[in-house]
Legacy VTK file of the C-alpha trace (Angstrom):
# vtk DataFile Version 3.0
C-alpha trace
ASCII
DATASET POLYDATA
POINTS 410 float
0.000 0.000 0.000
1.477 3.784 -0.743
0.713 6.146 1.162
2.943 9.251 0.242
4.710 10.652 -3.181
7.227 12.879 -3.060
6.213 16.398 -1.769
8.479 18.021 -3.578
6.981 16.814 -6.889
5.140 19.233 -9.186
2.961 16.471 -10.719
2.252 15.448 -6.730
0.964 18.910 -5.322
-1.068 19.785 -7.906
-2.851 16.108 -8.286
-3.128 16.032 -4.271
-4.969 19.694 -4.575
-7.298 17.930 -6.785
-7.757 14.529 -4.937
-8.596 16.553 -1.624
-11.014 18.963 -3.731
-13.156 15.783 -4.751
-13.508 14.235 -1.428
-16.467 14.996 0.795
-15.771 17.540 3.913
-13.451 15.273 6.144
-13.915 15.595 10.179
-10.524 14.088 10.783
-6.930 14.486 9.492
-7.039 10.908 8.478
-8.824 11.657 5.595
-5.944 13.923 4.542
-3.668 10.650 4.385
-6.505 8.560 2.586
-6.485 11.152 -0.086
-2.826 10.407 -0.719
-3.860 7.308 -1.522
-6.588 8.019 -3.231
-4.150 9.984 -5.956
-1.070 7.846 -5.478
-3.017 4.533 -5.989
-6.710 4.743 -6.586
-7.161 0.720 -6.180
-5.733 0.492 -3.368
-7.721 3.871 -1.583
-11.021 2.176 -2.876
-10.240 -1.075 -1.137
-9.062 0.699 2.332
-11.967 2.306 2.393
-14.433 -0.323 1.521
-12.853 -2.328 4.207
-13.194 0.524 7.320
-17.163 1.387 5.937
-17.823 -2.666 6.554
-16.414 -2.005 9.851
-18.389 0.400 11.181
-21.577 -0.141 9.713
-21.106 -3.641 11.455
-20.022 -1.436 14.796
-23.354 0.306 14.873
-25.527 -2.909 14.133
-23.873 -4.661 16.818
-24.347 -1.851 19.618
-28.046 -2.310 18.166
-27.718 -5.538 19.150
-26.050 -5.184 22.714
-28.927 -2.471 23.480
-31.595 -4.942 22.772
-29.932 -7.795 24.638
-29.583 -5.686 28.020
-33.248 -4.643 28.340
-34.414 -7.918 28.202
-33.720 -8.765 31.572
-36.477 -12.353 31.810
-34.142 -13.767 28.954
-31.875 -17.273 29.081
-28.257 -16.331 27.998
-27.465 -17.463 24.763
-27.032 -14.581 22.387
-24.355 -12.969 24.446
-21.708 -15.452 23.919
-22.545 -14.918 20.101
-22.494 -11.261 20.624
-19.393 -11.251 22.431
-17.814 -13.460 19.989
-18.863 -11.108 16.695
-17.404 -7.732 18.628
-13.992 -9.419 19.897
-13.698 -10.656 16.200
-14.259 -7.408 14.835
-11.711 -5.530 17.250
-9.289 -8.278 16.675
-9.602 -7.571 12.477
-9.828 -4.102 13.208
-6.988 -3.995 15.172
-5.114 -6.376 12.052
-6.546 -3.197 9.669
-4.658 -0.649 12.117
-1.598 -2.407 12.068
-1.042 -3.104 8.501
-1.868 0.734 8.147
0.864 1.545 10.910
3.622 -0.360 9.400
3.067 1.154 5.930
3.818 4.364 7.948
7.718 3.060 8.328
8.359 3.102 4.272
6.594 6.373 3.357
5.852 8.918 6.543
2.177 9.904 7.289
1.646 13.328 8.840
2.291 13.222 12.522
-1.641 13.483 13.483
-2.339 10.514 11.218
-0.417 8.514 13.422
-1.895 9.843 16.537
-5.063 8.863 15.655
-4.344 5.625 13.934
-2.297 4.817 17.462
-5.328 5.522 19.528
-7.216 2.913 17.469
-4.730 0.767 17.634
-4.274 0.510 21.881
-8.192 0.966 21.658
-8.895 -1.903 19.609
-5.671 -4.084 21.051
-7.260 -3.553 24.386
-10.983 -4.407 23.463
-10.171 -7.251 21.929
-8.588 -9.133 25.035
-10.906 -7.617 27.484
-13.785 -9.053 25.315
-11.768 -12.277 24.755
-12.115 -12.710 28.443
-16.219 -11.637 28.264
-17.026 -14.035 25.952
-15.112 -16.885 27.710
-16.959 -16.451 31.718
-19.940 -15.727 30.205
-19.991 -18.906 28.437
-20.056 -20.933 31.607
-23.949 -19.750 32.141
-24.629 -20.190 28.469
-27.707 -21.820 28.815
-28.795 -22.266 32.071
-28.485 -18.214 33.671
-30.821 -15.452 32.675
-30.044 -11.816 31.953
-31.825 -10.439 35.191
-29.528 -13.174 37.100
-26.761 -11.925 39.950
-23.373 -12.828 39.418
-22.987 -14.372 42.478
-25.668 -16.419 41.842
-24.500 -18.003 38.900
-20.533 -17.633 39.042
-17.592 -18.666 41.166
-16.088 -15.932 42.793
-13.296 -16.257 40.405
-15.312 -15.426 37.007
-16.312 -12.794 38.654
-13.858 -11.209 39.338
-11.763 -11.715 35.808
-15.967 -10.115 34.255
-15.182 -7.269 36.564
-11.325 -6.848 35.569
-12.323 -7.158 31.877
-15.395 -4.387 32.422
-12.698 -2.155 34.236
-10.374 -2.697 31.092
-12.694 -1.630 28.869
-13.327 1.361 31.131
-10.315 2.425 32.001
-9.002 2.061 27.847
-11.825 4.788 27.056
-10.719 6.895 29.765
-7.364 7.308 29.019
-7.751 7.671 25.576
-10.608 9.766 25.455
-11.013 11.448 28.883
-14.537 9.759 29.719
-15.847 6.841 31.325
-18.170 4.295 29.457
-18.838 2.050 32.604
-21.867 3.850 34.537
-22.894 0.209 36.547
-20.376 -2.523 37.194
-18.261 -1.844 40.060
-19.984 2.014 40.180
-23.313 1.583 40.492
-23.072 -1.818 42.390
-20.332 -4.090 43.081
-19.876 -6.729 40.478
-21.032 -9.744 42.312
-24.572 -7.894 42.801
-24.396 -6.858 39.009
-26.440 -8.742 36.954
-25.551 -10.300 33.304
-27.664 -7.639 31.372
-25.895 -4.917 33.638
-22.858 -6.269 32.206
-23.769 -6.118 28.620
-24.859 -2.679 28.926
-21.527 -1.565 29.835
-19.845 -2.819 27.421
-22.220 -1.603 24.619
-21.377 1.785 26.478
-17.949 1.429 25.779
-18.638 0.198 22.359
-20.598 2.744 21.439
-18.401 5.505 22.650
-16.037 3.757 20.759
-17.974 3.299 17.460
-18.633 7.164 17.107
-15.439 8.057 17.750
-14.572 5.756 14.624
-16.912 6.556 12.476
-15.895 10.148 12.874
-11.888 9.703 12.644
-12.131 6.612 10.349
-14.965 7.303 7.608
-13.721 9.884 5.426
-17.008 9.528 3.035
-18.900 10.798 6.886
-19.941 14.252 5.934
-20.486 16.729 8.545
-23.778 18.704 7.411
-23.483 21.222 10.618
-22.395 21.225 14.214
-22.905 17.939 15.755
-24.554 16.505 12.684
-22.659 14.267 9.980
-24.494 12.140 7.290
-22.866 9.416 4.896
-25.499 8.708 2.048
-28.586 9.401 4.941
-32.035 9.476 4.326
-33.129 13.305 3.776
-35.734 13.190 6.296
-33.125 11.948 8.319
-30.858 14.516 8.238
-33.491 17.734 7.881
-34.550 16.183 11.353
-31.025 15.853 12.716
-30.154 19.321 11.590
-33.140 20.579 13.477
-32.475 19.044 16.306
-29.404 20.853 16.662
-31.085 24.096 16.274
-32.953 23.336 19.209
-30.410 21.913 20.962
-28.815 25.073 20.125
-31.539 27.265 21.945
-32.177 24.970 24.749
-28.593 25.521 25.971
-29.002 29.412 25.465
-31.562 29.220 27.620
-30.267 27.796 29.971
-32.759 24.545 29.829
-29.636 21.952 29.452
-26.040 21.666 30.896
-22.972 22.140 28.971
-20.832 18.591 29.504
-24.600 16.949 28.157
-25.028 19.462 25.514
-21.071 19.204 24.872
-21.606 15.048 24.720
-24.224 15.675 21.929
-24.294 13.971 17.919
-26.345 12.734 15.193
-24.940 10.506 12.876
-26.860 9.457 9.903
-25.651 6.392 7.646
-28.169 5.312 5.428
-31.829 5.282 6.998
-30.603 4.901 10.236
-29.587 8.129 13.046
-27.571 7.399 15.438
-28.083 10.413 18.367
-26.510 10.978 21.427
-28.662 12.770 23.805
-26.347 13.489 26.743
-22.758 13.014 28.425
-23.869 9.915 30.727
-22.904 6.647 29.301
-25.432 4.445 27.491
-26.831 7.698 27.337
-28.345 6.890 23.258
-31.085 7.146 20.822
-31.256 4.987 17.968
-33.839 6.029 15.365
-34.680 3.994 12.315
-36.754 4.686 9.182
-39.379 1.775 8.531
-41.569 2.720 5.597
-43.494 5.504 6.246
-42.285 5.511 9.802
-40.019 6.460 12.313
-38.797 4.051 14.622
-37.216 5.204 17.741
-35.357 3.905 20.591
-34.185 5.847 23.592
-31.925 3.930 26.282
-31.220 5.623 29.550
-31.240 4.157 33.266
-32.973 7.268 34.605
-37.021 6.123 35.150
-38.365 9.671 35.766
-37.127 10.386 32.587
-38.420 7.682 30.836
-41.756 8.623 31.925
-41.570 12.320 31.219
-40.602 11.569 28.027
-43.431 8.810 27.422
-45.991 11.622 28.635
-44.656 13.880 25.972
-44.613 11.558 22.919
-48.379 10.424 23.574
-49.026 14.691 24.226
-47.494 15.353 20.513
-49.354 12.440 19.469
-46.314 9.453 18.681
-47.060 5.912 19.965
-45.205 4.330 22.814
-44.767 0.745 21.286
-43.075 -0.828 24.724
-40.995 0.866 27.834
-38.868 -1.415 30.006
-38.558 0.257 33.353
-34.933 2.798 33.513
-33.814 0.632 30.589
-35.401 1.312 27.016
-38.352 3.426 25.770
-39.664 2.099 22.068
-41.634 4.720 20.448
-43.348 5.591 16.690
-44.002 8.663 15.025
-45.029 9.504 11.295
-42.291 10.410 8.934
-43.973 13.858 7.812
-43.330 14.545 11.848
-39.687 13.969 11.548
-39.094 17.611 11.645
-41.439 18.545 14.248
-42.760 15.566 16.957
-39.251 13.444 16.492
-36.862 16.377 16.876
-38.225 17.188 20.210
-38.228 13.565 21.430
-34.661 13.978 20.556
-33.550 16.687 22.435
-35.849 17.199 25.101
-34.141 14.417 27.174
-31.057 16.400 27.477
-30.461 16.927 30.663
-34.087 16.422 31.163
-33.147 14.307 34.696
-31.192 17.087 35.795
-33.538 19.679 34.839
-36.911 16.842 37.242
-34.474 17.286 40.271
-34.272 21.109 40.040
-37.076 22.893 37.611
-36.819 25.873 39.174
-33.215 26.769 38.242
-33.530 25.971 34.512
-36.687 26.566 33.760
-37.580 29.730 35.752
-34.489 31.117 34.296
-35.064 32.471 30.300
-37.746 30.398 29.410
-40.602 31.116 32.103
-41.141 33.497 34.767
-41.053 31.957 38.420
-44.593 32.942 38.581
-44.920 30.218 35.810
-43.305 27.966 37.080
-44.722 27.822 40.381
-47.785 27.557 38.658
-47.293 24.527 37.387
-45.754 23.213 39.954
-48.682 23.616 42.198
-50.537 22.568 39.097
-48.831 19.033 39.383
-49.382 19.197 43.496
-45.642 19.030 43.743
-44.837 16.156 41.239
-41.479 17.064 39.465
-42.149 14.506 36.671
-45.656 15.795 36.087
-43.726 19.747 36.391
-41.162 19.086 33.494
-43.939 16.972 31.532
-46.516 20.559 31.870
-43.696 22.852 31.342
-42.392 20.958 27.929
-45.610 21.122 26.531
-46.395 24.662 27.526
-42.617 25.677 26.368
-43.112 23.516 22.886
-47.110 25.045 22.114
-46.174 28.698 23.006
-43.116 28.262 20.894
-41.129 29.791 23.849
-38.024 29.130 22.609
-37.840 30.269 19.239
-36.139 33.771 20.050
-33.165 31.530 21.294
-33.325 29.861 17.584
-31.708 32.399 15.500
LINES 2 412
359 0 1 2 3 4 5 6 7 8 9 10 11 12 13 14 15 16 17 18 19 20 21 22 23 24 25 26 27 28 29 30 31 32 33 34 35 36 37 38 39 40 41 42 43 44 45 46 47 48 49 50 51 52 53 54 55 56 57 58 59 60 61 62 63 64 65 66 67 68 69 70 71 72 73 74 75 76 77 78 79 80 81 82 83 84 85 86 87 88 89 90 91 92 93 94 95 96 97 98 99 100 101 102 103 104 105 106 107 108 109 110 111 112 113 114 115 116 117 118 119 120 121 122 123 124 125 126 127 128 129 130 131 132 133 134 135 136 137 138 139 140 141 142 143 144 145 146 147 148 149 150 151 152 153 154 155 156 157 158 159 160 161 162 163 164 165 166 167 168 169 170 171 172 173 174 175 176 177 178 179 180 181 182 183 184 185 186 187 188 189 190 191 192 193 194 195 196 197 198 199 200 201 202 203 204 205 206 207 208 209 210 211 212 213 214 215 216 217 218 219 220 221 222 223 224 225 226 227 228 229 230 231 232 233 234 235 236 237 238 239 240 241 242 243 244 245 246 247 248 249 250 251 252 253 254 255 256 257 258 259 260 261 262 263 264 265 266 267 268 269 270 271 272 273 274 275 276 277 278 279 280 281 282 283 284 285 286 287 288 289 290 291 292 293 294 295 296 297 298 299 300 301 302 303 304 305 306 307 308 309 310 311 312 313 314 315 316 317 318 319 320 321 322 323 324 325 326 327 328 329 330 331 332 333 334 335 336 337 338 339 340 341 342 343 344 345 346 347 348 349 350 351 352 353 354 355 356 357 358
51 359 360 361 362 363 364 365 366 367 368 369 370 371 372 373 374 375 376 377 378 379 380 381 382 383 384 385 386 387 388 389 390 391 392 393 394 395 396 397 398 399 400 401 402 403 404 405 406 407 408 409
């Protein structure tokens, strides 16, 4: 594989001007080096990138996967081990990609940030792969015979749980030190890891996945095309995108008036590949909305381990008139809402649960700030006889039909 010409070439800077003209907006300076392959050896850039697109669009379907498996708690494990399987095999070919990239670096020189990035998926990926090596294998021993909702202690030796609990902190601690946030929100934090159950584990590690995933798409997929802030799109439905884009305008105004935190609103994307969006709705892990385009329909599913939440949103979705298809309690919420509404019902369902938990606990100092008087907001607080679920559900409504936050839309 070649991955540089001479720079001091006159044939070189003038065909490299035009290879990086052609290419869609890149979000990373890896694109940068894919475009010298691109013009160096077209073949060979067509192939590269072929291979990371498989990748990632395999990344997102199985942290679909790992999102369905942990909310269904009454479950026998069996689909685990085949989940954990598929995702160590991935990292481990990943990681092979990585490599072979790396050592091409030794005959022709990449540009210093190429390399940091492609070594950050490289310790990611080397990491993930023997952390879920070790997953699969302890999980195994219940295959069968243990069900999601089941306690560690109940169904392991004291050993395998501890090496589940090392492997979850690997996982943890990798994403931490290469990307300054945690992805582990229950294992060992929540509860200790002999009270944790199996589907508590699995959710954890589709955190980390997840965090991981976006983080690839965005530094690995130079066809990913960022559209505006916090939005990028690689062949995406329309509707798709139009809501997405939308949703950051409101996302926009909520945090200029003062309705959402910074380190949630900070966390915040919408990727769009193909009919799927993949939106993150706040800075906790597992913290995720996957919404999917099924004929004339949108399909939407928001994780989050917050109940209160879950309900107010629920309250809203059946108030703008979506259908609630099925809610498992401070795991998943499963809702539907026309495809013509993509722009208006779905984009709220999107970004109202920004730091919507934050915002139940303490009304008063968000919403009585810029968006309602305290007068108001007593009002409906008193309205609600005290009830801060009831509070934000009466205050979203009233904030969303009185179009209160369209001067903070501009």
């Amino acid at each position: 594989m070649v991955l540089g010409v001479q720079s001091n070439s006159v044939i070189y800077k003038y065909g490299l001007q035009i290879a990086l003209a052609s290419i869609p907006i890149a979000v990373s300076s890896l694109a940068l080096a894919l475009s010298y392959l691109r013009f160096a050896d077209p073949e060979e850039y067509e192939e590269l990138i072929k291979e990371f697109s498989g990748f990632i669009r395999e990344a997102y379907e199985l942290e679909r996967v790992g999102r369905e498996l942990a909310s269904k708690h009454e479950d026998v494990v069996d689909e685990e081990v085949e989940w954990l399987k598929r995702l160590h095999e991935l990292y481990k070919e990943l990681y092979k990609l990585v490599a072979g990239v790396l050592e091409k670096h030794e005959e022709r020189p990449l540009p210093t940030d190429v390399i940091d990035v492609l070594s950050v998926a490289s310790k990611v990926t080397s990491h993930f792969e023997r952390a879920l090596d070790y997953l699969a294998y302890d999980v195994n021993r219940v295959r069968y015979t243990a069900s999601r909702g089941s306690r560690l202690r109940d169904v392991l030796s004291t050993a395998h749980i501890i090496s589940i609990a090392s492997a979850v902190k690997e996982l943890d601690n990798t994403v931490f030190d290469q990307f300054g946030r945690s992805c582990v929100w229950i294992v060992e934090k929540l509860k200790p890891a002999h009270t944790s159950t199996i589907a508590d584990v699995i959710n954890d590690v589709t955190s980390c996945h997840h965090m991981f995933t976006d983080w690839l798409a965005l530094n690995f997929d130079p066809e990913l095309r960022k559209v505006v802030d916090k939005v990028y799109e690689k062949g995406g439905r329309r509707e798709l995108v139009d809501m997405c884009i939308e949703w950051a305008r409101v996302l926009s105004a909520m945090i200029k008036a003062d309705v959402a935190t910074y380190s949630d609103y900070g966390a915040t994307r919408c990727i769009v590949i193909g009919n799927k969006a993949y939106v993150r709705v706040g800075s906790a892990p597992g913290h995720t909305t996957h919404v999917t385009v099924i004929g004339d329909r949108l399909h939407i599913e928001y994780y989050d381990r917050d109940e209160d939440v879950h309900q107010s949103l629920s309250e809203v979705a059946s108030r703008l008139g979506a259908k609630v298809l099925r809610h498992k309690p401070s795991e998943v919420t499963v809702l539907e809402v026309p495809l013509d509404k993509a722009k208006t019902v779905a984009v709220w369902l999107l970004a109202l649960p920004t730091s919507m938990d934050i915002r139940i606990g303490y009304g008063g100092s968000f919403w009585a700030s810029r968006v309602f008087t305290r007068g108001e907001f007593m009002e409906a607080y008193e309205k609600c006889n005290k009830n801060n679920v009831c509070t934000e559900v009466e205050l979203v409504m009233k904030a969303i039909s009185e179009n209160r936050l369209a001067k903070y839309m501009a």
